[in-house]
C-alpha positions in Angstrom: 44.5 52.5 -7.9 42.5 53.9 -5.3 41.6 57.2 -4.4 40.4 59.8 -1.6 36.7 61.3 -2.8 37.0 64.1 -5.2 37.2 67.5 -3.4 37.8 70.4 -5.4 40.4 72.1 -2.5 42.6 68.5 -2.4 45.7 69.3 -4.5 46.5 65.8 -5.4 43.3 65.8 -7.6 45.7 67.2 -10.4 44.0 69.5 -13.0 45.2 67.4 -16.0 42.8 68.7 -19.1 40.2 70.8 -20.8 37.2 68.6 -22.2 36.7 71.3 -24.8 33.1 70.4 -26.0 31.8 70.0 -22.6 33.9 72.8 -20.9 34.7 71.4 -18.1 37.9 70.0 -16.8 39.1 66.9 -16.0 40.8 66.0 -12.9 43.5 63.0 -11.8 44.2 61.6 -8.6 48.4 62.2 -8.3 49.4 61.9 -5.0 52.7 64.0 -3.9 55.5 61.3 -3.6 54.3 60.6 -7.6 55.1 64.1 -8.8 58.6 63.7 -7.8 59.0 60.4 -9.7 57.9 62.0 -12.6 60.0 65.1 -14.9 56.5 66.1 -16.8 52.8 65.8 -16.1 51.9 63.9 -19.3 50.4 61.0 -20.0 53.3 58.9 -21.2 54.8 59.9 -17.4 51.2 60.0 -15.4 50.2 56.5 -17.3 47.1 55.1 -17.5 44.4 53.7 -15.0 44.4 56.8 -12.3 41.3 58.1 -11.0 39.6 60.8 -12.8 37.0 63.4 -12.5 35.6 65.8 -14.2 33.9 69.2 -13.2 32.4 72.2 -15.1 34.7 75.5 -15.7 32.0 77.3 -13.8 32.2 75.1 -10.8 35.7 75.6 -10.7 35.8 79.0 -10.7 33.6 79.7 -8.6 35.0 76.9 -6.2 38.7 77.8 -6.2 39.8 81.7 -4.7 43.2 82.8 -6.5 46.2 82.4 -5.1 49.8 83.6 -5.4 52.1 81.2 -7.1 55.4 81.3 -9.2 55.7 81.2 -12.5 59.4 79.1 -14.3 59.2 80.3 -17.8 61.5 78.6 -20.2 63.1 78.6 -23.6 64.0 74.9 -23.2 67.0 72.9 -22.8 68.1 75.4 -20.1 67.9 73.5 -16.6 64.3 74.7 -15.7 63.5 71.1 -14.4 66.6 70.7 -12.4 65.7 73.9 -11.3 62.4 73.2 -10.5 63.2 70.1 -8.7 65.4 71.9 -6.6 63.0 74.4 -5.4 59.8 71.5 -4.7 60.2 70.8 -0.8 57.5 69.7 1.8 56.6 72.8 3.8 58.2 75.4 1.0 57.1 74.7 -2.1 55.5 72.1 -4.6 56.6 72.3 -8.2 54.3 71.2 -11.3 55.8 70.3 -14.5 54.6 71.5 -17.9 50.9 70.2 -16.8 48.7 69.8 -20.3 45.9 71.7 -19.1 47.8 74.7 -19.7 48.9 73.3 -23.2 45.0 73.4 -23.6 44.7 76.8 -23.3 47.4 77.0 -26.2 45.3 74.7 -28.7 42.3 76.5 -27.3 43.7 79.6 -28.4 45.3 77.9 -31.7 42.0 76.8 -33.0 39.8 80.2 -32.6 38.6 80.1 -29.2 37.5 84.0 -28.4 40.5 86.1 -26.6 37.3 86.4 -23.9 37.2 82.5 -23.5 41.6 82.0 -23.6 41.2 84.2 -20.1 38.5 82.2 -18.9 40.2 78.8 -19.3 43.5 80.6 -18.3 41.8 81.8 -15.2 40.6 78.7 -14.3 44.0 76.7 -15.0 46.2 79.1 -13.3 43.8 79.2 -9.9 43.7 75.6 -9.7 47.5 74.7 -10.7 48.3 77.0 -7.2 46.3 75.2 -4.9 48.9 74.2 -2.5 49.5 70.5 -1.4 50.0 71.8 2.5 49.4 75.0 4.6 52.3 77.6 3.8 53.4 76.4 0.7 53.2 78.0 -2.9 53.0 76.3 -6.0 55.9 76.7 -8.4 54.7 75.9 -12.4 56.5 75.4 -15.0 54.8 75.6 -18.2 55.9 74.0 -21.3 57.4 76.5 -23.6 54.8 76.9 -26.0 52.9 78.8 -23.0 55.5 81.8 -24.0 53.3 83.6 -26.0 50.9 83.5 -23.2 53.0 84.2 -20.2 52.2 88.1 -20.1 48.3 86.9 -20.1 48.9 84.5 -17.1 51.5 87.0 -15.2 48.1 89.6 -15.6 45.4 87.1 -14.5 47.9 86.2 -11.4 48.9 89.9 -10.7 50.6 89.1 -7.6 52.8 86.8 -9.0 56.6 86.2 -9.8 58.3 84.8 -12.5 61.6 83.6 -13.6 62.6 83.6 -17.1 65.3 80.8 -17.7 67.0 80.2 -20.7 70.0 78.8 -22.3 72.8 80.8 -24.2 72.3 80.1 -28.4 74.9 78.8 -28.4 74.4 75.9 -26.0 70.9 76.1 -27.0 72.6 74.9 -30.1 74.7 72.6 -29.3 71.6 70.6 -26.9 69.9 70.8 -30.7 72.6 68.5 -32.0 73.5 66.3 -29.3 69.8 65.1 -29.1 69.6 64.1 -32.9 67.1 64.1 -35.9 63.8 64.1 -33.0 65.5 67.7 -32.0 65.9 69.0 -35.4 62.3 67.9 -36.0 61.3 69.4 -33.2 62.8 73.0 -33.1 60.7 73.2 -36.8 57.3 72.3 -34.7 58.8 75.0 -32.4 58.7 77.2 -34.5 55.4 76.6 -36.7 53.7 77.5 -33.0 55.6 80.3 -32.7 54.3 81.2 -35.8 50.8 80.4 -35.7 50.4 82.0 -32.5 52.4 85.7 -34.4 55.1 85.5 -31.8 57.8 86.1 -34.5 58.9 89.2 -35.6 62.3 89.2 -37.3 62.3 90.5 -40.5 61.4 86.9 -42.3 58.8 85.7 -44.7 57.4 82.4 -44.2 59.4 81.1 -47.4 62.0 82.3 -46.0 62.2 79.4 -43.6 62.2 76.7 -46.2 65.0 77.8 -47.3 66.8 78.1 -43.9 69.2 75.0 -41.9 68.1 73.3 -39.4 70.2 75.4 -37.0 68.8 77.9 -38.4 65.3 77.2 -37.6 65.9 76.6 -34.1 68.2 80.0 -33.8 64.9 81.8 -34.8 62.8 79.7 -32.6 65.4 81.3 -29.9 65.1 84.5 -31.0 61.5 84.7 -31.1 61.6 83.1 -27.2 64.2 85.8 -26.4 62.3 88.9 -27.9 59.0 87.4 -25.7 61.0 87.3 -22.6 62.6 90.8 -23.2 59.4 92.4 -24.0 58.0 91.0 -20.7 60.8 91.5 -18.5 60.9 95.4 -19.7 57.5 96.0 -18.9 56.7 94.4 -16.2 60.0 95.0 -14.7 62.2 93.6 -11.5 59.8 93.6 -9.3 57.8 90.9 -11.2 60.1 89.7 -13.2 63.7 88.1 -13.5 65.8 86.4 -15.9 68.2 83.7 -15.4 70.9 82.2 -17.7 71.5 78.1 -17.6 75.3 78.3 -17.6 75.0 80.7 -14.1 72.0 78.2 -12.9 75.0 75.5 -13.1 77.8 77.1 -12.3 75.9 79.2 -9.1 73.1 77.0 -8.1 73.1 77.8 -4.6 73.0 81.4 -4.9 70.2 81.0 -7.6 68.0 78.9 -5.2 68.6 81.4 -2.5 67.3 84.1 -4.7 64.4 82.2 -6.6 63.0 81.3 -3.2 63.5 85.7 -2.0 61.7 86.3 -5.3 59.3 83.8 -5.1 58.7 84.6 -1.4 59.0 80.9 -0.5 59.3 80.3 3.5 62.3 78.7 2.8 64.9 78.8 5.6 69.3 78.5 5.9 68.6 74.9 6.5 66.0 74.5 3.7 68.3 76.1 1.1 71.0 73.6 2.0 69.0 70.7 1.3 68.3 72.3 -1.8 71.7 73.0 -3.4 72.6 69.5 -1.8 69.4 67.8 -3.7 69.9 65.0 -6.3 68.9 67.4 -9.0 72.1 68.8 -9.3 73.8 65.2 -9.7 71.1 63.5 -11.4 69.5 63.9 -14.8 66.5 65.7 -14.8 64.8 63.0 -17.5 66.7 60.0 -17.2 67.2 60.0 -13.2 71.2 58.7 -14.1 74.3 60.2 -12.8 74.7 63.2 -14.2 76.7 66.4 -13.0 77.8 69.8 -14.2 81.1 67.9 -15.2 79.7 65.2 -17.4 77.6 68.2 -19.0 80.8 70.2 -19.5 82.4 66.9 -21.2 79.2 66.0 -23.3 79.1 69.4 -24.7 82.2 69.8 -25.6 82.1 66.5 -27.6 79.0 68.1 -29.5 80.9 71.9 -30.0 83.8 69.7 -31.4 81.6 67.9 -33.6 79.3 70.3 -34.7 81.3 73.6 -34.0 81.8 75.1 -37.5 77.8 74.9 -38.5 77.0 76.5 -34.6 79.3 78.5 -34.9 78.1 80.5 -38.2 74.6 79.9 -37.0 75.8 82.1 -34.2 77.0 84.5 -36.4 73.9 84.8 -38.7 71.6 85.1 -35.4 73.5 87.6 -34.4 72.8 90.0 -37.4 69.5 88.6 -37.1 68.9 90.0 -33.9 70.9 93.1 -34.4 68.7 94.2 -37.7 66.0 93.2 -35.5 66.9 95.5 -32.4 66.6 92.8 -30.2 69.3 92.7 -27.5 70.8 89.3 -26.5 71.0 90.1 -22.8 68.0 90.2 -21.1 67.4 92.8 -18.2 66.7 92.4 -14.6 68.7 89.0 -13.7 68.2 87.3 -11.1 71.3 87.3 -9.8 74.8 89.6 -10.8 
């Protein structure tokens, strides 16, 4: 595969990862048109073989002035990447999704780094994830949602930037759980040893408290913990920042969501673009798979899993709700994006 030379101001040289004992990062050549054939910016999507390059921390910083950009948090299994699909348009706005190098920051943090040394690297990431791809567009990220934890530290280094905090109801957080098998129930546990390790949990448990807890019920505190971050962050930084968006309204109301993601964003998106938009393949197709896939096969699917599954949900939905109401934690979160 060839490449343009490196230049430190050309967007498609993708800021993929931190080479921690070198501290510097390491760049890969992704042109545009790949992005969009791509749902994440991993290596089992990027592959292997790109171009690379790598530059010092310092260089980049100094190198690359900040810049506005939007933030998608989300609690997974919500829509954010049909969302974010939606929104990334030539000449409004690129989306990036879940790059690594801000899961570097994570295991940075994880593993001792210095709170001094998180913002560094966070600084750097952030400034070089919003250079745009062309003149008058803004970068849209969305992180990968172990970033949660640190989405208050990137919404400060960024201070004059939006975000959108997307999530799924529990209970169709739930039910996504079962439908995608034993990898899901695996993974809501990892979930929640992050959440853990990184003291973003706060309801009332002890850590053997968990072994003794369902599968369900591991992932419905995994939830919860997701849910008290955004409401924390959505109450102190406030509208004007901030705003929060359910899944079941992203599908029901997706033109009136983009509409008001691109106001909130500020993205130069006009009637015409917005049509596109709600008329893009991401609302027919699935965001992973690229098959057919529509708000009526989801409505179908799900209600195969809530028949299958409904009695254990459903008392997991129960127990979360005491959970959170012992906890003081309110299941709505303020300051939607949308009424």
């Amino acid at each position: 595969m060839t490449a343009p030379p490196f230049t430190l101001t050309d967007a498609q040289w993708l800021a993929h990862r931190h080479v921690e004992g070198q501290d510097r990062i390491r760049f890969l050549h992704v042109p545009r048109a790949d992005h969009r054939r791509m749902p994440f910016l991993t290596d089992e999507y990027l592959g292997a073989g790109r171009p690379e390059h790598d530059l010092a921390v310092a260089d980049c910083l100094q190198g690359t002035p900040p810049r506005r950009m939007g933030f998608l948090f989300h609690s997974a299994f919500c829509g954010s990447t049909m969302l974010l699909s939606a929104l990334d348009r030539p000449g409004v706005a690129m989306g990036l999704s879940e790059p690594v190098l801000l899961n570097d920051v994570v295991g940075f943090r994880r593993r001792g780094a210095p709170p001094a040394a998180v913002a560094r690297l966070a600084d750097a990431a952030t400034r070089l994830l919003a250079r745009p791809f062309a003149a008058g567009e803004m970068v849209v990220v969305k992180p990968s949602n172990v970033l949660n934890p640190l989405a208050e530290l990137l919404l400060a280094l960024r201070a004059d930037s939006h975000a959108v905090l997307l999530y799924a109801p529990l209970e169709m957080f739930l039910i996504s759980v079962v439908r995608k098998g034993l990898w899901c129930r695996l993974w809501v546990r990892e979930l929640l040893e992050g959440l853990l390790t990184d003291q973003a949990v706060d309801l009332g448990f002890t850590l053997q408290d968990h072994f003794r807890q369902s599968d369900l019920q591991v992932a419905a505190v995994g939830w919860l913990a997701q849910h008290a971050l955004f409401h924390k962050l959505a109450s102190k930084l406030g509208p004007a920042r901030v705003r929060t968006l359910d899944s079941e309204t992203l599908t029901a109301r997706p033109a009136e969501v983009l509409a008001a993601a691109s106001r909130f964003y500020g993205l130069p998106a006009s009637d015409a673009d917005l049509a596109d938009m709600a008329a893009s393949a991401a609302f027919t197709r699935h965001s992973k798979s690229g098959a057919a896939f529509d708000a009526t096969r989801r409505h179908a699917e799900y209600a195969e899993a809530r028949a299958a599954h409904g009695d254990e949900i459903g008392k997991v939905v129960a127990w979360a709700g005491e959970v959170a109401r012992n906890a003081g934690l309110p299941l709505d979160l303020p300051h939607p994006l949308i009424g």
